[in-house]
FIROKE-443509 format. One line per field, with one value per residue (C-alpha): chain; residue number from 1; x negated, y negated, z negated. Coordinates in nm, 2 decimals, padded with zeros to 4 digits, m for minus. Layout:
BEGIN
chain	(A_...)
resi	(NUM_...)
u	(X_...)
v	(Y_...)
w	(Z_...)
//
This chain:
BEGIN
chain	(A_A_A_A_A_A_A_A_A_A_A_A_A_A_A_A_A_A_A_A_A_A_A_A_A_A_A_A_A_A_A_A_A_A_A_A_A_A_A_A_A_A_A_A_A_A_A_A_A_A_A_A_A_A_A_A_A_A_A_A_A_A_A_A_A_A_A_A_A_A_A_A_A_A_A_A_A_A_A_A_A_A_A_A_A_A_A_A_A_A_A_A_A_A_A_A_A_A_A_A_A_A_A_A_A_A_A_A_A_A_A_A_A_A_A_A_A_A_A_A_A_A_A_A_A_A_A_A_A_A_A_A_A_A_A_A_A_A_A_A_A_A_A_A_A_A_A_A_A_A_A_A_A_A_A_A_A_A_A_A_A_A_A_A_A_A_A_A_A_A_A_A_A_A_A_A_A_A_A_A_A_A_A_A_A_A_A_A_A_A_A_A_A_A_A_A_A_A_A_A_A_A_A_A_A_A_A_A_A_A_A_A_A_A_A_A_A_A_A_A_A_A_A_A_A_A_A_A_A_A_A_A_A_A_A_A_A_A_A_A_A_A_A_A_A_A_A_A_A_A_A_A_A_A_A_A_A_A_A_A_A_A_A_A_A_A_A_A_A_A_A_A_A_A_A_A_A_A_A_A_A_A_A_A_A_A_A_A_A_A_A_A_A_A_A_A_A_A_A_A_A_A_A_A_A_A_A_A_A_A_A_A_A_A_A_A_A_A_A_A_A_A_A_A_A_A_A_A_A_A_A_A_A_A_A_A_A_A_A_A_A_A_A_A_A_A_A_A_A_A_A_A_A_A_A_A_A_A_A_A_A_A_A_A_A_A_A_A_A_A_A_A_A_A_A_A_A_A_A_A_A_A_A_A_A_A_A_A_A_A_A_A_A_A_A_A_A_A_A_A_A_A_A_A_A_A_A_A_A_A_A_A_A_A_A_A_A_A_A_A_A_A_A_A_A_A_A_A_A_A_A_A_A_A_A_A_A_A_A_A_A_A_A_A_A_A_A_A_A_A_A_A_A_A_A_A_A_A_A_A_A)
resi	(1_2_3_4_5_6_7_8_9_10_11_12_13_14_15_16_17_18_19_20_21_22_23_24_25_26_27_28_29_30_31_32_33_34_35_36_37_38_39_40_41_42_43_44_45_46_47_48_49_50_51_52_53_54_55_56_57_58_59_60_61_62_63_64_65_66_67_68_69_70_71_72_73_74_75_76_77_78_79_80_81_82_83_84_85_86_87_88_89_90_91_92_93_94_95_96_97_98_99_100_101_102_103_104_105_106_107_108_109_110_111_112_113_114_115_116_117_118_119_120_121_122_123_124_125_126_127_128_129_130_131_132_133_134_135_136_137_138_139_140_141_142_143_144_145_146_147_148_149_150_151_152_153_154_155_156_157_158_159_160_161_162_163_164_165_166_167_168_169_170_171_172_173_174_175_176_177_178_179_180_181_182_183_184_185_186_187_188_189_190_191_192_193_194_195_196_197_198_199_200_201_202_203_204_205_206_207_208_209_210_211_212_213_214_215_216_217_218_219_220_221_222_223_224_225_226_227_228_229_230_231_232_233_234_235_236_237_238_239_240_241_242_243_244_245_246_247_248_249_250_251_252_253_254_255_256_257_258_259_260_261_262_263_264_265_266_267_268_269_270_271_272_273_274_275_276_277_278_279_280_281_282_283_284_285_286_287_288_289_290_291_292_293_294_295_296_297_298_299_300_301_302_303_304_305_306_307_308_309_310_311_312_313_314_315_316_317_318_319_320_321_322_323_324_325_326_327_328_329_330_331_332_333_334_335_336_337_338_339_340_341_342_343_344_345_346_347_348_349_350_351_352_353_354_355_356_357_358_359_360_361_362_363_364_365_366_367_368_369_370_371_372_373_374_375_376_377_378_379_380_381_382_383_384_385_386_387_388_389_390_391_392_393_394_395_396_397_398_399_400_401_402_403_404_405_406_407_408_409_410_411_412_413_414_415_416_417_418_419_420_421_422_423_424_425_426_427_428_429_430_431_432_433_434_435_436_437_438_439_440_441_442_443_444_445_446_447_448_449_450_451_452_453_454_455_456_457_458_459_460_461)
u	(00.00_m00.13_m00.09_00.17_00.35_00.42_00.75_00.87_01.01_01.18_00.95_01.14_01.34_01.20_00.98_00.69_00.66_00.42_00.13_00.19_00.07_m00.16_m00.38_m00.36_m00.52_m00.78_m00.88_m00.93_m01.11_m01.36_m01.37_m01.46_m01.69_m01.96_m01.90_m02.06_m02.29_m02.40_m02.40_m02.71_m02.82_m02.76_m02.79_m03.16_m03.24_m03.02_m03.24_m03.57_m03.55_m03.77_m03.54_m03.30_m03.36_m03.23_m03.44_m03.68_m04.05_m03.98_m04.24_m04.06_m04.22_m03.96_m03.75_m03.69_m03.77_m03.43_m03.24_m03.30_m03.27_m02.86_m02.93_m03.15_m02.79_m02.61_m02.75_m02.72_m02.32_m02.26_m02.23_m02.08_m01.89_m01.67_m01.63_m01.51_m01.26_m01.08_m01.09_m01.00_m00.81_m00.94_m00.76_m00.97_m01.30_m01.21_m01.05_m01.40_m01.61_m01.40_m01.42_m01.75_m01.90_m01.68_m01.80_m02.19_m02.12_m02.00_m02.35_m02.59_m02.64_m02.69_m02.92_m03.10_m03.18_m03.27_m03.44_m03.57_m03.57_m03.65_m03.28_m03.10_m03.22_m03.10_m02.77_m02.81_m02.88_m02.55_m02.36_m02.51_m02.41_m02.04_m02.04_m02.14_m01.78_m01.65_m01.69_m01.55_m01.27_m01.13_m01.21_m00.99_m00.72_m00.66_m00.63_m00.36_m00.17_m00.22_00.02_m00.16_m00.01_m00.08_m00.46_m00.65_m00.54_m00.47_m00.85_m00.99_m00.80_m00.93_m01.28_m01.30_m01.22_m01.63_m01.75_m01.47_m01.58_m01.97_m01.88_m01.66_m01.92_m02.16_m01.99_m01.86_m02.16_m02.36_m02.10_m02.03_m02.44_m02.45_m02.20_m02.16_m02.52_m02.57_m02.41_m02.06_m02.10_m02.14_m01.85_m01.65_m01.74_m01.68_m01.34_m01.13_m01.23_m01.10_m00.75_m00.78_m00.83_m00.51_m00.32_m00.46_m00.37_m00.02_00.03_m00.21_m00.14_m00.36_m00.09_00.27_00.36_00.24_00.40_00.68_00.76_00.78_01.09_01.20_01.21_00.85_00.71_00.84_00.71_00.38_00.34_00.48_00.28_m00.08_00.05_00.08_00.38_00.28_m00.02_m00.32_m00.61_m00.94_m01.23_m01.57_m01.80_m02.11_m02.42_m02.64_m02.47_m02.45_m02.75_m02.93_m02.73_m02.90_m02.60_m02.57_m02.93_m02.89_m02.61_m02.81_m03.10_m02.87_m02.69_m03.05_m03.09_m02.79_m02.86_m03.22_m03.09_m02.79_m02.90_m03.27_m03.05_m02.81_m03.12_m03.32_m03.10_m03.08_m03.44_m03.49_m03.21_m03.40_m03.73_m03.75_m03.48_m03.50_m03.12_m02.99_m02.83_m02.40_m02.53_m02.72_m02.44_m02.16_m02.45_m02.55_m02.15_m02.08_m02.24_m02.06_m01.72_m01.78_m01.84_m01.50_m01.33_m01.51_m01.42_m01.07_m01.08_m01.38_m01.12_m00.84_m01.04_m01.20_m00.87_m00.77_m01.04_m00.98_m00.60_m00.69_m00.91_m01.15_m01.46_m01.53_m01.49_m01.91_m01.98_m01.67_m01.88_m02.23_m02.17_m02.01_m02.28_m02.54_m02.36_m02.36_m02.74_m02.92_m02.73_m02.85_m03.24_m03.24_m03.12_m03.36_m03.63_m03.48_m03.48_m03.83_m03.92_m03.62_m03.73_m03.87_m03.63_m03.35_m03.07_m02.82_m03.02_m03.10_m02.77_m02.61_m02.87_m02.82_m02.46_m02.48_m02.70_m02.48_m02.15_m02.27_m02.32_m01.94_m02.01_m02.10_m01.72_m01.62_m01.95_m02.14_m01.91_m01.63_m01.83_m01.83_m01.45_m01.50_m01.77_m01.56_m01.22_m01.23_m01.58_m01.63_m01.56_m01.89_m02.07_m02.03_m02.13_m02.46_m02.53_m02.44_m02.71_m02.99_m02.93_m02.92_m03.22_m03.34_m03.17_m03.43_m03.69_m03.58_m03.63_m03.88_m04.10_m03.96_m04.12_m04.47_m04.47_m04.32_m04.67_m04.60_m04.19_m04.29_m04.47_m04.26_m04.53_m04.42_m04.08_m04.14_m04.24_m03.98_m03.74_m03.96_m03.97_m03.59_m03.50_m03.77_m03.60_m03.23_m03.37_m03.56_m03.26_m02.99_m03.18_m03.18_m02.84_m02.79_m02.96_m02.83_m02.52_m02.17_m01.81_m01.73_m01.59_m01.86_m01.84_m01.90_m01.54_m01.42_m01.52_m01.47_m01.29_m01.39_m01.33_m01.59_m01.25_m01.28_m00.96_m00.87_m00.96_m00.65_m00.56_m00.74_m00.81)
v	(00.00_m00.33_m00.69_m00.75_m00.50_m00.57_m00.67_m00.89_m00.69_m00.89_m00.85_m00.68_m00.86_m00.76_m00.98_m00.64_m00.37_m00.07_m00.21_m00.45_m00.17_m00.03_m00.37_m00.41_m00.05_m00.10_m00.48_m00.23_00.01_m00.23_m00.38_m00.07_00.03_m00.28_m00.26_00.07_m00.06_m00.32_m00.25_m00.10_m00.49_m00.52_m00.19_m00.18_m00.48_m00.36_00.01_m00.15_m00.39_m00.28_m00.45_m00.17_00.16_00.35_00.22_00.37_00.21_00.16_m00.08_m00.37_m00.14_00.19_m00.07_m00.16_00.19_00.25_m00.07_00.02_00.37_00.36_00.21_00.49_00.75_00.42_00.37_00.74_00.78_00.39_00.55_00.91_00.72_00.59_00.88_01.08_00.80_00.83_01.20_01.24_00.95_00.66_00.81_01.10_00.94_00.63_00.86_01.10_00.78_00.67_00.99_01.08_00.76_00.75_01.12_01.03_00.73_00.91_01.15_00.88_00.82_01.17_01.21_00.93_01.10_01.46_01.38_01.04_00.76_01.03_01.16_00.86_00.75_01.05_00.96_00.62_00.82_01.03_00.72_00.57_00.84_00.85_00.49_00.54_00.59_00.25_00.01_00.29_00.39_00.01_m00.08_00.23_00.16_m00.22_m00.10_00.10_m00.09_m00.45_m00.65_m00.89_m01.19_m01.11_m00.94_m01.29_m01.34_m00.92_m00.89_m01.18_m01.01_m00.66_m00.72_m01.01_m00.74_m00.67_m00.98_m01.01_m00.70_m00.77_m01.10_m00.90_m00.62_m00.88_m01.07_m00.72_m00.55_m00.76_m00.76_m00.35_m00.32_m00.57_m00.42_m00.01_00.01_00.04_00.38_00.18_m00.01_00.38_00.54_00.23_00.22_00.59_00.60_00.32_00.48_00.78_00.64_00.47_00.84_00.93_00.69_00.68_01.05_00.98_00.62_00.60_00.72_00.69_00.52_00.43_00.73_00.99_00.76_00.90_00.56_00.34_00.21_00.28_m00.09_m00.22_00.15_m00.03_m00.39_m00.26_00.00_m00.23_m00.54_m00.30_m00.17_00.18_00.29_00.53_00.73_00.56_00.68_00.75_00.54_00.67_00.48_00.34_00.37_00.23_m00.04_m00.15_m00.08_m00.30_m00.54_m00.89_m01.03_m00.77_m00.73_m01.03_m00.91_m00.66_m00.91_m01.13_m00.90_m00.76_m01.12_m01.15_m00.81_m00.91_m01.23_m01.11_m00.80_m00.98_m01.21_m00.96_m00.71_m00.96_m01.20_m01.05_m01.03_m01.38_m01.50_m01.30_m01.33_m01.70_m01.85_m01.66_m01.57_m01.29_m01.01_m01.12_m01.47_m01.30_m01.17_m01.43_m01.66_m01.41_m01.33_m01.73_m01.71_m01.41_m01.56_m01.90_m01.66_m01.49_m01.86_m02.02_m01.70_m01.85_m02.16_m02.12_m01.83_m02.10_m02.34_m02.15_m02.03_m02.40_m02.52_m02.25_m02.35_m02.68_m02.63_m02.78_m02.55_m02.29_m01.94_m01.87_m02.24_m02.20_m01.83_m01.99_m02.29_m02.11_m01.84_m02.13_m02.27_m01.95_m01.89_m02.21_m02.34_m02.07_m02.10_m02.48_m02.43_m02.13_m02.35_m02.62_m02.33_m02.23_m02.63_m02.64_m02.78_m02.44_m02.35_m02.60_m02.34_m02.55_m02.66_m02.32_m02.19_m02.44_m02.40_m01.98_m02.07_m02.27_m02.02_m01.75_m01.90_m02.10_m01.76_m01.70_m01.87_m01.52_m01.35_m01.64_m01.62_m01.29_m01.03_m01.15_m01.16_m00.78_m00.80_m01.07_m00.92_m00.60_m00.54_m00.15_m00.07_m00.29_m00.04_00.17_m00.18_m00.26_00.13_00.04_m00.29_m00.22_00.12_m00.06_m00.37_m00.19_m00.02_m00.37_m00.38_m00.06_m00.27_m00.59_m00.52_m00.31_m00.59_m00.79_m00.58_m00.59_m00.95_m00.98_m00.89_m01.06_m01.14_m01.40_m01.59_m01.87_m01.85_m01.52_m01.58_m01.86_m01.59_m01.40_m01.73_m01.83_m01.49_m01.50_m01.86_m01.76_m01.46_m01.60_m01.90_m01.70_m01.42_m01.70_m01.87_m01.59_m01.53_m01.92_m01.88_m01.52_m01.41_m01.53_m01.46_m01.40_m01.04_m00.79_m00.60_m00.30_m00.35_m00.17_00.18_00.45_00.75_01.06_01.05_00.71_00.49_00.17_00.22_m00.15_m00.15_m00.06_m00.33_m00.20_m00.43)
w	(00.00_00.10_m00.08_00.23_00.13_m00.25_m00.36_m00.59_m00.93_m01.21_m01.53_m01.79_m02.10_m02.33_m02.53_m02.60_m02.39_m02.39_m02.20_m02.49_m02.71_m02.52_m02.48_m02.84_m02.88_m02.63_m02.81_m03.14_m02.94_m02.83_m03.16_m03.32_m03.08_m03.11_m03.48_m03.49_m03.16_m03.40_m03.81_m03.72_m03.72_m04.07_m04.27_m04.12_m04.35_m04.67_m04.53_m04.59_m04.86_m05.13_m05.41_m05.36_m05.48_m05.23_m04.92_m04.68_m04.59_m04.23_m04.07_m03.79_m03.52_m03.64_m03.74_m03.35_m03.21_m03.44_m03.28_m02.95_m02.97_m02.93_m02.54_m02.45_m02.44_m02.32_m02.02_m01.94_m01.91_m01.71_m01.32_m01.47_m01.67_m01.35_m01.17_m01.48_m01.54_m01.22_m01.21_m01.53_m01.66_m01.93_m02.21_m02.25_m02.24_m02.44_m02.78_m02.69_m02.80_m03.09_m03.22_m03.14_m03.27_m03.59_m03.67_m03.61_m03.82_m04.11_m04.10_m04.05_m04.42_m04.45_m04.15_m04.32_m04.62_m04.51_m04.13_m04.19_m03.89_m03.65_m03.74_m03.75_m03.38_m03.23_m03.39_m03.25_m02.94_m02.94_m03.04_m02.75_m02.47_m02.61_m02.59_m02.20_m02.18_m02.31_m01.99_m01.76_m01.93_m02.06_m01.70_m01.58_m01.79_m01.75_m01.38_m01.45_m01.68_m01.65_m01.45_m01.16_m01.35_m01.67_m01.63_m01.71_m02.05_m02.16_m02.02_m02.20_m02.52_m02.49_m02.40_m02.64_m02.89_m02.88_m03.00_m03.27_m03.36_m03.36_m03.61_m03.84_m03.87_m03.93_m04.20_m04.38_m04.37_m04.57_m04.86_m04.80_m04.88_m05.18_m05.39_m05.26_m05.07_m04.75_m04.65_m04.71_m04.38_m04.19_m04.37_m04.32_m03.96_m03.95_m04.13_m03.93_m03.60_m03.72_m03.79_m03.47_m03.28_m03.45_m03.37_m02.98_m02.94_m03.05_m02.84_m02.57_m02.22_m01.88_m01.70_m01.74_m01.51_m01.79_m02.07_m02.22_m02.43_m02.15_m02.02_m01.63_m01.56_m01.73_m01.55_m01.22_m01.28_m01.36_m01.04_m00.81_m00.94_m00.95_m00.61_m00.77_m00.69_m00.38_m00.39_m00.36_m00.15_m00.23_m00.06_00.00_m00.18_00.06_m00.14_00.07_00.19_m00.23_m00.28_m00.05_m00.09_m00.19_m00.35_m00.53_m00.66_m00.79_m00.98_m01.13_m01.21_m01.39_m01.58_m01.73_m01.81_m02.01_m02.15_m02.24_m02.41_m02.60_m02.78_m02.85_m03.09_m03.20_m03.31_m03.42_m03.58_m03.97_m03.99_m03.87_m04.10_m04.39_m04.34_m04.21_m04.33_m04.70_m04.70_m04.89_m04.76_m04.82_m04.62_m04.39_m04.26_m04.27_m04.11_m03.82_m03.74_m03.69_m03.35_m03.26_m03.40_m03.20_m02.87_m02.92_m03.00_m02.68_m02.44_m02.42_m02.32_m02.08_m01.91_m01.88_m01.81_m01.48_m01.38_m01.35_m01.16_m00.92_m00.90_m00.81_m00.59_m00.69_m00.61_m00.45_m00.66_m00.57_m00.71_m01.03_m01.09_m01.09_m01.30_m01.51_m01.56_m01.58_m01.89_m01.98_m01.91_m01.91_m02.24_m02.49_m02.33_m02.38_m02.74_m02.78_m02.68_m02.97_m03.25_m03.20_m03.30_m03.59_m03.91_m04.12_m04.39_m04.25_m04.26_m04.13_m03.85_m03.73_m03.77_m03.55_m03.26_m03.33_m03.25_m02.97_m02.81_m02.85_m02.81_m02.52_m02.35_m02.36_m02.02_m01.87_m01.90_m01.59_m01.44_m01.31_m01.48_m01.25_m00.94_m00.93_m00.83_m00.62_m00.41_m00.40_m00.56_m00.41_m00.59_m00.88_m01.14_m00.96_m00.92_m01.29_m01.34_m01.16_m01.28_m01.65_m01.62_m01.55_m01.74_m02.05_m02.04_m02.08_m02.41_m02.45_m02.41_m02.55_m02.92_m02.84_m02.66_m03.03_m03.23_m03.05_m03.08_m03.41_m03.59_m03.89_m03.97_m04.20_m03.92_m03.72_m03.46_m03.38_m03.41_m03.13_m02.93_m02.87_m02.84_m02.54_m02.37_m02.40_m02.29_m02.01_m01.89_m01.90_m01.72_m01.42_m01.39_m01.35_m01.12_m00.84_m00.93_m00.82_m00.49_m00.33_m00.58_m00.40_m00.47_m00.06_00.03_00.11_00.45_00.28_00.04_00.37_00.36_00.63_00.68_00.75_01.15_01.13_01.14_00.94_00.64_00.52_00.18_m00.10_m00.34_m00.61_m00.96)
//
């Protein structure tokens, strides 16, 4: 079914409907998932703080082989990941990571204990693969059950579920490891995910054909909206054509920016909080989860606020995507560069320039991550599969390449560092984004047939 052949379906009455529900359970989903991607962050510094009895002598070089060690299964399960979710449905693989990563959560303190940091990284590790499915499957799912005029705002909602749920991990954890210790933030973690697998399993469908809650006429609207209501045919995907694409290599090279930039800060942060800034472990947190929070706040209105200049027509989408994406990019360098040279000791000053870095960044959701539609509606869940693979093996490396130049914590110097490399890679990666990325309809959206016929591409979202 073609866009020319949609037709018009009244939406139905009723104030909440079932897609309703099931955005709501894929924003906790995502919440939940980067709360156990990230209280990591925290416990590591509640972990190795000598004040506490129970705490383990892990030197800042373990200390980011541990950090990093969730992206190395991440990356593993991002093009998989895809193709598993349209052969097998979202559903399956999004209540296999829940689970999954709310089981391993509940045996890290455990694995801690008895194997040592060897034990928790490959718990990091497994947490990591499951999480492979996360992208894929939200992705999967929004397709199937997100109206065309409602998918700006419901996908702003569920995928700003992750940074909501990176701040509240944040400001929880610190208080979970002051007065229970640190295991609290794992079997916290661990325990909400597992009443959100129940609940899943009893709500949660693939698609509003295999619901058995939804009403007749909201099963209509959405179909006949997504273009879903015959069968819709599979396109080969044209590997080659994507992969030497320049557009789309710069796609990949600003995405490892972002990726590079992001979880530098968010592995990084607590110990700079701590060991520069002398904060204790309850502020640590509330104080590392403000940028995070100010991300999720800013998301909106730079969503709204793109969508409008594109109904007025007042840029192009390749110039609305790349301004956007340089506020996003070229914002939190500039202020990286400003927090290297903030007054030492000056909480307040280094806390605002941590915020404006991050929550700057919130620039990103309207910029690049869109572009992968743009480009190509029929293949942008397999483009974000590719892109999102090898951009996170830079989060491998980013705390990684931390830790080497972090040789003393204590030491602003070193601390500078790391700021510069960042600002210097978010600059560089945006930058070739500028000059080949574009928003215009690839050739290659069109795939052919078997016979060697050229099949107009589905409307696929």
């Amino acid at each position: 079914m073609g866009v020319e052949d949609i037709v018009e379906v009244k939406k139905p009455d009723a104030l909440l409907g079932v897609r309703h529900l099931q955005a709501l359970l894929l924003f906790f989903a995502m919440l939940l998932a980067f709360s156990m991607r990230v209280n990591m962050s925290i416990a590591i510094v509640a972990m190795t703080d000598s004040s506490n009895e129970d705490y383990f002598d892990w030197n800042v070089q373990i200390q980011s082989v541990i950090l990093s060690s969730f992206f190395w299964g991440y990356v593993v399960l991002q093009i998989p990941g895809g193709e598993l979710a349209a052969r097998f449905g979202g559903s399956i693989l999004i209540t296999l990571c829940i689970a999954i990563n709310s089981a391993i959560s509940l045996l890290i303190p455990l694995g801690a204990h008895y194997g040592g940091w060897k034990l928790v990284c490959a718990c990091r590790v497994l947490q990591g693969l499951s999480q492979g499915f996360i992208f894929p499957s939200v992705h999967n799912l929004i397709g199937k059950w997100i109206p065309l005029e409602e998918k700006s705002r419901f996908g702003t909602l569920i995928y700003s579920g992750g940074q909501l749920g990176t701040a509240i991990q944040l400001i929880i954890s610190g208080y979970l490891a002051s007065y229970w210790g640190w295991p609290a933030i794992f079997y916290t973690n661990g325990t909400l995910g597992a009443i959100w697998t129940v609940a899943y399993v009893f709500l949660g469908a693939d698609s509003p054909r295999n619901s058995k809650m939804i009403s007749d006429a909201e099963r209509l609207y959405i179909q006949t909206s997504l273009g879903q209501v015959k069968e819709q045919k599979k396109l080969k995907t044209p590997w080659k054509a994507i992969l030497t694409s320049l557009p789309f290599i710069s796609l990949i090279i600003v995405h490892c920016g972002q990726n590079w930039g992001f979880w530098t800060l968010m592995t990084q942060m607590p110990s700079y909080m701590k060991q520069i800034l002398e904060v204790d472990i309850k502020q640590n947190g509330v104080m590392s989860a403000l940028p995070y929070l100010a991300m999720y706040l800013l998301s909106f209105p730079f969503g709204y606020l793109s969508d409008y200049i594109l109904r007025k027509n007042w840029f192009s989408i390749t110039t609305s995507r790349k301004i956007s994406n340089s506020i996003g990019h070229m914002g939190p360098a500039i202020a990286l560069i400003g927090l290297s040279y903030s007054p030492a000791g000056n909480v307040a000053v280094a806390v605002a320039l941590l915020t404006a870095v991050v929550s700057l960044n919130a620039g990103h959701y309207t910029g690049y991550l869109l572009v992968h539609i743009d480009m190509a509606p029929n293949f942008a869940g397999t483009l974000m599969g590719i892109t999102n693979c090898i951009a996170n093996i830079i989060s491998i490396i980013a705390p990684l390449v931390a830790g080497l130049l972090l040789q003393d914590e204590t030491d602003p110097a070193d601390w500078r560092k790391v700021f510069y490399v960042s600002s210097a890679v978010y600059i560089i990666c945006n930058l070739f984004f500028v000059i080949f990325g574009t928003s215009k309809k690839q050739k290659w959206n069109e795939s052919e047939t078997d016979n060697g016929s050229t099949e107009k591409a589905e409307k696929v979202v």
